[in-house]
GUMIMI-381508 format. One line per 3 residues: their letters; for each residue x, y, z of C-alpha. Coordinates in steps of 0.05 Angstrom, whole numbers, padded with zeros to 5 digits. Layout:
! GUMIMI-381508
A) X:Y:Z; ... .
END
This chain:
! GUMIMI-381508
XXX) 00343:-01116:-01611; 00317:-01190:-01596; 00247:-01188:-01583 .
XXX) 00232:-01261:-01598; 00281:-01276:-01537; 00244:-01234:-01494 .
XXX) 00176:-01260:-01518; 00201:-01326:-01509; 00225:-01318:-01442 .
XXX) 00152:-01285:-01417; 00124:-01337:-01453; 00159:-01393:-01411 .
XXX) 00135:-01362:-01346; 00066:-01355:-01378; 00064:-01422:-01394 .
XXX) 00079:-01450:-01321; 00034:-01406:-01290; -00026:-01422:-01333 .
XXX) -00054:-01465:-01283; -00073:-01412:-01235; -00081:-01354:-01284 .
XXX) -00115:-01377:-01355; -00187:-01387:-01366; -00217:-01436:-01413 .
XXX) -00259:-01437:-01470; -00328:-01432:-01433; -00320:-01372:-01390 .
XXX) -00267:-01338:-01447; -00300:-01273:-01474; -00330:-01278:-01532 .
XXX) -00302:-01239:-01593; -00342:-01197:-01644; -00330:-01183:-01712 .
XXX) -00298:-01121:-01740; -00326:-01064:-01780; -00267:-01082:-01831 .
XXX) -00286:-01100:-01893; -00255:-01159:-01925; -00227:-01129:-01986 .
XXX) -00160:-01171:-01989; -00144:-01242:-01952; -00092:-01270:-01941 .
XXX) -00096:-01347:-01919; -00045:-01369:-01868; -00074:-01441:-01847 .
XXX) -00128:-01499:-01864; -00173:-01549:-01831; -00221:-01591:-01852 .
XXX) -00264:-01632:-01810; -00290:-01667:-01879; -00302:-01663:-01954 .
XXX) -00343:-01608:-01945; -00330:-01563:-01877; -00261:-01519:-01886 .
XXX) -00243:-01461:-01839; -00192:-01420:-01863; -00155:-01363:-01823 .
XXX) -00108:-01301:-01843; -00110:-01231:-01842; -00131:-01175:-01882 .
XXX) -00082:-01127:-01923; -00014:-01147:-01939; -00018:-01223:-01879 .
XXX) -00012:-01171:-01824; -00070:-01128:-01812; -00138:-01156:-01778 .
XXX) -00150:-01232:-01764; -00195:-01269:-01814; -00237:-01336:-01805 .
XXX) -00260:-01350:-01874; -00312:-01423:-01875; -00339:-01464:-01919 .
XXX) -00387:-01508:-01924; -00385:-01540:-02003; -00325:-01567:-01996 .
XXX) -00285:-01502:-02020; -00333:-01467:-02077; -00367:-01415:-02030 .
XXX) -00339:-01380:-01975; -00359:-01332:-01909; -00311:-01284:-01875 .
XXX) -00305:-01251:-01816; -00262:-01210:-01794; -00241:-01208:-01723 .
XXX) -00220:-01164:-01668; -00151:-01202:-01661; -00078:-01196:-01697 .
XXX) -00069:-01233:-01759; -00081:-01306:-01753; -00021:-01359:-01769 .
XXX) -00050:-01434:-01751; -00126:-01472:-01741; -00128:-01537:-01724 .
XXX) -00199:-01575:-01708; -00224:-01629:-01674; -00301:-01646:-01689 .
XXX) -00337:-01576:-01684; -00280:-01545:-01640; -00244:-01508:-01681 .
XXX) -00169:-01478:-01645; -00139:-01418:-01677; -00074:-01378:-01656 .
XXX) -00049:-01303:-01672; 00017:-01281:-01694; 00042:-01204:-01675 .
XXX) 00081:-01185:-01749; 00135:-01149:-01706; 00114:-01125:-01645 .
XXX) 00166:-01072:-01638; 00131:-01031:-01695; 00057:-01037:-01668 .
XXX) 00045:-01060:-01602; 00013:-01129:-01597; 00004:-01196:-01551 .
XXX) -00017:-01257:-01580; -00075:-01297:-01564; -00103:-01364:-01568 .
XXX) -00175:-01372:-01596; -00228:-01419:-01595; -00290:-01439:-01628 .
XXX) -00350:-01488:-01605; -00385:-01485:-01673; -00340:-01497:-01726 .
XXX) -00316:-01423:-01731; -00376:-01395:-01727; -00368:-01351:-01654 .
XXX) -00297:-01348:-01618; -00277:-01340:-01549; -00208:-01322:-01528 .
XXX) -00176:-01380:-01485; -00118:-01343:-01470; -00079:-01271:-01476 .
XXX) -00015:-01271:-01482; 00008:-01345:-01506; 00049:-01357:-01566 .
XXX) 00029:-01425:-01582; 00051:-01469:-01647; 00017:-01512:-01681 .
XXX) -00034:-01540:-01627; -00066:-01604:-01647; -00132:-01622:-01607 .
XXX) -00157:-01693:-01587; -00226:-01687:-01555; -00210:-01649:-01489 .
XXX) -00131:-01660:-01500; -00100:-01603:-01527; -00017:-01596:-01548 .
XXX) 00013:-01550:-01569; 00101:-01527:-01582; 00127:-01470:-01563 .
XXX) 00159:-01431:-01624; 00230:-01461:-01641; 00282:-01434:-01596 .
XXX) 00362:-01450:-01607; 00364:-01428:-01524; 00331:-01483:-01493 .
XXX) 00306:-01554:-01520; 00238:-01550:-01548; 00178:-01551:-01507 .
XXX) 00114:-01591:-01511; 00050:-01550:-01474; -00015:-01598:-01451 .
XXX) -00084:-01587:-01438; -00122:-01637:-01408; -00182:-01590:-01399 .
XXX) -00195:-01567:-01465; -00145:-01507:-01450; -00163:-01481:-01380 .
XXX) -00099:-01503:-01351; -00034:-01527:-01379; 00030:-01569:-01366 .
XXX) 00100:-01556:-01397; 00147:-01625:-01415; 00201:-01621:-01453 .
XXX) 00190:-01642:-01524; 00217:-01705:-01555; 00274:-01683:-01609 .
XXX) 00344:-01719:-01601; 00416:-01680:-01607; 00418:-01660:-01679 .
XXX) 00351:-01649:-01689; 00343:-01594:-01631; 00271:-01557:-01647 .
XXX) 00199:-01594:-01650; 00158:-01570:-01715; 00106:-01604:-01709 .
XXX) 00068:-01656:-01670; -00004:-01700:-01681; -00042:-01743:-01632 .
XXX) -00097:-01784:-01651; -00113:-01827:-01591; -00056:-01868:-01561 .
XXX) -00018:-01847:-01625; 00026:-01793:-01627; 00079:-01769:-01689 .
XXX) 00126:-01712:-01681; 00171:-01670:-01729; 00236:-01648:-01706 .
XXX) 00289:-01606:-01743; 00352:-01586:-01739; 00404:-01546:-01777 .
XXX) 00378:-01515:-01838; 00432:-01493:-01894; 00432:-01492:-01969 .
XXX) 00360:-01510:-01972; 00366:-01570:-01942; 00354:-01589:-01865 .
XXX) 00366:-01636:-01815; 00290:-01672:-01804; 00269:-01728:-01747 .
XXX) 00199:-01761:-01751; 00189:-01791:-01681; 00130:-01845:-01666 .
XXX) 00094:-01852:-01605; 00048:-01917:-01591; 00034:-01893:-01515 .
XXX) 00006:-01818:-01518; 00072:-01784:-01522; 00100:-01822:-01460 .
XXX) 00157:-01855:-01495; 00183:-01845:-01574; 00218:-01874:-01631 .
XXX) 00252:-01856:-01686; 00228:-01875:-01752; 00258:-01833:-01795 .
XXX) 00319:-01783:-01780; 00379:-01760:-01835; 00408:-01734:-01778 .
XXX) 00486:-01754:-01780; 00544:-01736:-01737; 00522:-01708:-01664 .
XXX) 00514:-01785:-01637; 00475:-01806:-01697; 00522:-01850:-01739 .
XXX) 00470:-01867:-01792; 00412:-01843:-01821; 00349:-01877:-01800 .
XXX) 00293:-01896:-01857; 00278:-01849:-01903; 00260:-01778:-01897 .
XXX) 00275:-01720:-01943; 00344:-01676:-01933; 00318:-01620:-01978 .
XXX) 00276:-01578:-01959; 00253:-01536:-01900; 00202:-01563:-01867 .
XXX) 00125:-01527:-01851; 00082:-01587:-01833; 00061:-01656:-01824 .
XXX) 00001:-01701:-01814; -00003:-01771:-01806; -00065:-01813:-01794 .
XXX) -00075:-01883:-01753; -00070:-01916:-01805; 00007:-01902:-01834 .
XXX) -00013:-01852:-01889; 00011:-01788:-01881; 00038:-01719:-01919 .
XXX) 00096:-01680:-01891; 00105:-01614:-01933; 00162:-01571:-01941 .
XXX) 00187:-01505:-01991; 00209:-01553:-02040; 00155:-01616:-02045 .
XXX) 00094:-01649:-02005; 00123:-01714:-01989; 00071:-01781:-01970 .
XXX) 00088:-01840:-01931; 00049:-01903:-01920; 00086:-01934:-01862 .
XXX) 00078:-01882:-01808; 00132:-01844:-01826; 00186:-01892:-01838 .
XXX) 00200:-01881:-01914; 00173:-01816:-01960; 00160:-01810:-02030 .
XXX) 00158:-01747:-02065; 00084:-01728:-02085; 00078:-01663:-02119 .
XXX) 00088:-01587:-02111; 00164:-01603:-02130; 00193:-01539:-02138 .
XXX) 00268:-01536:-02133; 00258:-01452:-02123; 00198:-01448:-02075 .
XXX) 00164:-01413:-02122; 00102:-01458:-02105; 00089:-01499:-02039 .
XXX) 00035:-01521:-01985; 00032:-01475:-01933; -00024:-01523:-01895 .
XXX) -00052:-01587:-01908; -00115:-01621:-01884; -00111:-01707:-01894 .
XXX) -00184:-01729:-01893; -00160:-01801:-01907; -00104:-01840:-01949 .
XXX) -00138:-01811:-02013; -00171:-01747:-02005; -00144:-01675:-01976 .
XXX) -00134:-01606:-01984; -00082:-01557:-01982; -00069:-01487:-01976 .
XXX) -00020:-01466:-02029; 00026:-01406:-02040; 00045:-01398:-02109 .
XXX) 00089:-01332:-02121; 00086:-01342:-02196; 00012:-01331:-02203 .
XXX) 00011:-01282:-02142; -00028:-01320:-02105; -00061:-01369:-02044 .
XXX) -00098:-01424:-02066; -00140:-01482:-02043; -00128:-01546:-02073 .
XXX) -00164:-01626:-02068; -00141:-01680:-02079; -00173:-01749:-02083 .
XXX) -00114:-01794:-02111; -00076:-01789:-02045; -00039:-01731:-02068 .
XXX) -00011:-01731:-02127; -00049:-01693:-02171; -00087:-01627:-02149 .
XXX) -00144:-01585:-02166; -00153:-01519:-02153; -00213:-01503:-02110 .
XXX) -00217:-01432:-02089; -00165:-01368:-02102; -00142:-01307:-02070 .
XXX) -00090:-01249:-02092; -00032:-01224:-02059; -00037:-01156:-02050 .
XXX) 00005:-01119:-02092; 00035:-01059:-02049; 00104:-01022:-02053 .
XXX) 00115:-00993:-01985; 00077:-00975:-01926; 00049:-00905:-01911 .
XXX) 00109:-00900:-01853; 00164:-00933:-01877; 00214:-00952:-01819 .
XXX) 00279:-00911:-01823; 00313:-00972:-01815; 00285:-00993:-01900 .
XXX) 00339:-00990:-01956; 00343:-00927:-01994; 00320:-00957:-02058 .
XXX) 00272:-01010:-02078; 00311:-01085:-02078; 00309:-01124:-02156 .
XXX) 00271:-01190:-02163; 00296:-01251:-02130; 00335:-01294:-02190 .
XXX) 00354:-01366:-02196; 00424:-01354:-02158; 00398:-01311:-02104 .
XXX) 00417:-01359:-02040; 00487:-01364:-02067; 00492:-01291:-02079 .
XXX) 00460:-01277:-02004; 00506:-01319:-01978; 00561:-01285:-02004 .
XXX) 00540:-01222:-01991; 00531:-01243:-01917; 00594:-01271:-01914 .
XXX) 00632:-01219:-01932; 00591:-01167:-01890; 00615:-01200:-01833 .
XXX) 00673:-01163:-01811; 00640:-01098:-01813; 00584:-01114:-01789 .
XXX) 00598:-01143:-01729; 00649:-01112:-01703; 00627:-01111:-01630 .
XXX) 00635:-01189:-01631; 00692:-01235:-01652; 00664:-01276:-01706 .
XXX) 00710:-01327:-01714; 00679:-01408:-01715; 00601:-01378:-01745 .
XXX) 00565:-01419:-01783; 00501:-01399:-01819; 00442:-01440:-01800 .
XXX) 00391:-01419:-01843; 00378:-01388:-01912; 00306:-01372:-01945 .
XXX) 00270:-01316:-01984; 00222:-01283:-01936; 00161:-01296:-01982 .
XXX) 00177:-01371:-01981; 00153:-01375:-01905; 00108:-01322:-01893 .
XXX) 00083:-01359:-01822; 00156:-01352:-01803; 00153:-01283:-01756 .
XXX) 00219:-01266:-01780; 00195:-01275:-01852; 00150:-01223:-01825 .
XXX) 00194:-01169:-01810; 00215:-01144:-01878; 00147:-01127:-01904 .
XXX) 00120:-01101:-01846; 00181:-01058:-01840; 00185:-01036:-01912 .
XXX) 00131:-01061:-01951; 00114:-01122:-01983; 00156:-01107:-02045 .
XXX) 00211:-01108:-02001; 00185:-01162:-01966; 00184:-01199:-02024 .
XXX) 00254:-01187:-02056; 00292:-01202:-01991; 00325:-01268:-01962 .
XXX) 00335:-01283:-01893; 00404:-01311:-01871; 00412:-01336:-01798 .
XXX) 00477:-01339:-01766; 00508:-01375:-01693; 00563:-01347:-01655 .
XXX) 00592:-01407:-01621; 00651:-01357:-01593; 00598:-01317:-01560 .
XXX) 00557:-01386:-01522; 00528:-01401:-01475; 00487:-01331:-01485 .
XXX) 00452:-01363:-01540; 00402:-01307:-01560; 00466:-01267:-01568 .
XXX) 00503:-01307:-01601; 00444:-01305:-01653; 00443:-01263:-01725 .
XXX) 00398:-01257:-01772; 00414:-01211:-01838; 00364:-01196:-01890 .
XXX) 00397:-01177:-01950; 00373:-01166:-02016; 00394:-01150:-02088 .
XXX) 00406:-01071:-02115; 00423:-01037:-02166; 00496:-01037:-02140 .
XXX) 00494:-01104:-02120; 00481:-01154:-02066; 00479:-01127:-01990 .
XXX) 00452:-01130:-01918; 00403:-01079:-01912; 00386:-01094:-01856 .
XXX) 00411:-01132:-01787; 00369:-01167:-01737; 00395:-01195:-01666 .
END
């Protein structure tokens, strides 16, 4: 089963018809709050308009149950929740008192879902739906401007969606990554200016990363930083970080800027030409920002997922990064398997995660592969990424395991993606992804998604 292909491809057609067939904020319909009470959140994304006004947004239970917008208005100390009639939130972004939010469907193939984009006139306060149906990522709003990617796809170059009319209609271009670094992350206009974060292949825990620089409103791009070799790049270009996969950036009009990955928040004060290593270094991504908010080349938050403490946090920072406070703290639910476990869930609960576990999924994956796919000749794969499920829980494959199994399984697998290159140009086909995790008998794929 592919479900993210199919998505994808309705989304596509979604996306060019949006001119006729989506409404805008004004005449969306409002959405109430839920009955639910808030007994566990779990935040997915940040904002802050300023020192003191964060919106946060999640979900209740284990990241996957009902959408929460959680506010504040002392910069972090006190809080307000609502819960929503909407799928878990993944992403906010904010622009003045308009607040943009976005829903994520865990695994639609286990509880029917569509995904919606959300809106808010009063800093979080009421929402109206903008649109049903529209898997957007990581929308960035500049007054009436809004952009927004399409979720990374390996079938197609990545796509760039704009608004000129705050979201009533829309215009697909194609986004501006180079060969090498295929897939748009990220992307940030402030006025003329315009950054965007591109990746590529992902092994080992490191990844291919492009920071591109537009002075013109996204009508033409530069590189300024790219470690992007081979695949018509002969050299790298400045100085951006190999390690790493990559969740996020900001950069503001003045050069300063944070780009955050599983292993480190990186800074840069040239626009995104050279990066220095800031803090949240974590060799294991055992601890990492999640979301970021950059009120100016000093002070910040982020939203912070630390797996040692069991935790989401939110942390300031008024030193431009480098040192942290903890502002505001909520547990992970601790659950060990769903009331309806899918039959597709190993037979017995998976042991921790432990320093070697990527080499040990590796090899477990690579030496599956015969058996496994058998339908396929497998001859010339490469695997193109590697990461423990917990480590990206935004990531909807991350997703899968716990909603499949539980978050204790959730937690204890890794994700290994695969590419076919015998089985092109059917790219979606040619995809695998394996979750395998560590028993009792030893390292296996429990589990194979396509």
């Amino acid at each position: 089963m592919h479900w993210q292909a199919a998505r994808r491809a309705t989304i596509a057609l979604i996306v060019l018809l949006l001119s006729v067939t989506t409404s805008g904020c004004a005449s969306g319909s409002p959405i109430s709050a839920t009955a639910v009470p808030v007994t566990t959140f779990v935040p997915a994304s940040l904002v802050a308009s300023d020192s003191e006004h964060l919106v946060l947004v999640g979900a209740t239970g284990d990241a996957t149950g009902t959408g929460v917008v959680a506010r504040s208005t002392d910069g972090g100390t006190h809080w307000s929740y609502a819960p929503l009639n909407e799928p878990a939130l993944d992403y906010v972004t904010a622009s003045g008192r308009t607040v943009w939010a976005t829903t994520v469907c865990a695994n639609p193939t286990v509880t029917p879902c569509e995904d919606h984009v959300l809106a808010s006139a009063d800093d979080g306060a009421t929402w109206r739906r903008v649109a049903g149906g529209l898997w957007l990522y990581h929308p960035t709003l500049d007054g009436a401007h809004v952009r927004a990617l399409t979720p990374l796809d390996l079938s197609g170059p990545a796509t760039l969606n704009l608004s000129v009319d705050g979201g009533a209609t829309w215009m697909q271009t194609t986004a501006p990554c180079r060969r090498g670094a295929w897939g748009a992350l990220a992307v940030e206009f402030i006025g003329a200016q315009a950054w965007a974060a591109c990746v590529g292949d992902t092994s080992l825990g490191q990844e291919v990363k492009e920071i591109l620089y537009s002075a013109d409103g996204g009508s033409s791009w530069q590189v300024q930083a790219s470690n992007a070799v081979g695949a018509g790049q002969p050299a790298p270009i400045g100085d951006v970080p190999l390690s790493g996969q990559l969740f996020g950036i900001s950069v503001r009009p003045d050069g300063h800027g944070w780009l955050w990955t599983d292993r480190a928040l990186w800074g840069t004060a040239d626009g995104g030409r050279t990066w220095t290593p800031l803090a949240f270094v974590a060799p294991n991504g055992d601890r990492y920002v999640v979301a970021a908010a950059l009120l100016d080349d000093r002070s910040g938050f982020a939203l912070v997922r630390d797996s040692r403490a069991s935790a989401v946090e939110v942390e300031r920072t008024s030193d431009g990064g480098r040192s942290w406070h903890p502002v505001a703290s909520w547990p992970l639910p601790q659950t060990t398997a769903p009331p309806t476990p899918s039959p597709n869930c190993p037979r017995e609960t998976p042991l921790p995660l432990g320093p070697d576990a990527q080499q040990a999924a590796l090899a477990a994956v690579e030496a599956s592969i015969p058996t496994i796919y058998t339908n396929i000749d497998p001859r010339g794969h490469r695997i193109t990424g590697a990461w423990p499920a917990a480590s990206r829980p935004n990531d909807p494959l991350s997703r899968i395991p716990g909603s499949l199994c539980g978050q204790l399984v959730g937690e204890r697998t890794y994700i290994v993606t695969l590419l076919f290159p015998a089985m092109l140009p059917s790219a979606d086909l040619s995809q695998g992804q394996d979750f395998v995790a560590d028993f009792s008998s030893g390292w296996r794929v429990w589990f194979v998604y396509h």
